[in-house]
C-alpha positions in Angstrom: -37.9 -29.9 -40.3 -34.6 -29.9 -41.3 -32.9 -27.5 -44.0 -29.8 -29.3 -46.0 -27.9 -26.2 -46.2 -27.7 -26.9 -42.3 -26.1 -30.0 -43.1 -23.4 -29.2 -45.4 -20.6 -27.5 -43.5 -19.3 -24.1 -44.7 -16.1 -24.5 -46.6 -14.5 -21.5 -45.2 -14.0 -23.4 -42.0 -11.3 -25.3 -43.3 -8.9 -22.8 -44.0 -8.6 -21.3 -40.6 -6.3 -22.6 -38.1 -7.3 -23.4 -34.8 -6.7 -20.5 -32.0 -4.4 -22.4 -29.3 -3.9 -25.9 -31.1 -1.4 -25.1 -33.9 1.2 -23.3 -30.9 0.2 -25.7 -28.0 2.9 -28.6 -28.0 5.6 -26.6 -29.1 5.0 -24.1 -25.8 4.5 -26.9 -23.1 7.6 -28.5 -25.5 9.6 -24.9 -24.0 8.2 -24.7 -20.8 9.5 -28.8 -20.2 13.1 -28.0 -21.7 13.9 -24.8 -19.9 12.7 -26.7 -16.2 14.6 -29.2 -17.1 17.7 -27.3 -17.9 17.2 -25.4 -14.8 16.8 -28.2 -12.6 20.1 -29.7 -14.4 22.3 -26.3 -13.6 20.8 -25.3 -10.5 23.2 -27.4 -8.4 26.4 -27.3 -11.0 28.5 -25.3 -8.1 27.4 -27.4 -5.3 31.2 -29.3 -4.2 29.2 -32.0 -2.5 28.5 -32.7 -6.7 32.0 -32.4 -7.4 33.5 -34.8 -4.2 30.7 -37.5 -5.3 31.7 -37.3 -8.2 35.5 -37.6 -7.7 34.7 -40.3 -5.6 32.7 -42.0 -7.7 36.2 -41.9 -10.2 38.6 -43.2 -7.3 36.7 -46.8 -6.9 35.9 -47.0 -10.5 40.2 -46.8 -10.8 40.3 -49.8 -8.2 40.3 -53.2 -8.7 36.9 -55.3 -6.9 39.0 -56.6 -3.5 39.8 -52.7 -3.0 36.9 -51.2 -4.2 34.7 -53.1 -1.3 36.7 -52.2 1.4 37.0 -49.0 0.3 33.2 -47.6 1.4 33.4 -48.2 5.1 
């Protein structure tokens, strides 16, 4: 047999937060940003990154004729 004070839930539940839920997102939130900006910096000194990128600027600055015959 069942008691109804099993049934009713105990009010002081409500008022406490959960242990790990509340903090969760905003700590896997960190952990995404700062791997990100790592894997953004990490190569900022490379000069392969710098001569691609240069590169990259010196066709843009052409016109389409010089541009293709440019690559090869």
């Amino acid at each position: 047999m069942t008691s109804i004070h099993n049934a009713i839930p105990d009010p002081g539940d409500a008022d406490r937060p959960e242990p790990r839920g509340r903090f969760m997102p905003w700590i896997v939130l960190a952990i995404i940003l700062l791997f990100a900006t790592y894997t953004r910096l990490a190569g900022l000194g490379v000069p392969s990154l710098w001569l691609d990128e240069l590169s990259t600027w010196t066709v843009s600055q052409m016109n389409l004729g010089e541009s293709l015959g440019w690559a090869p």
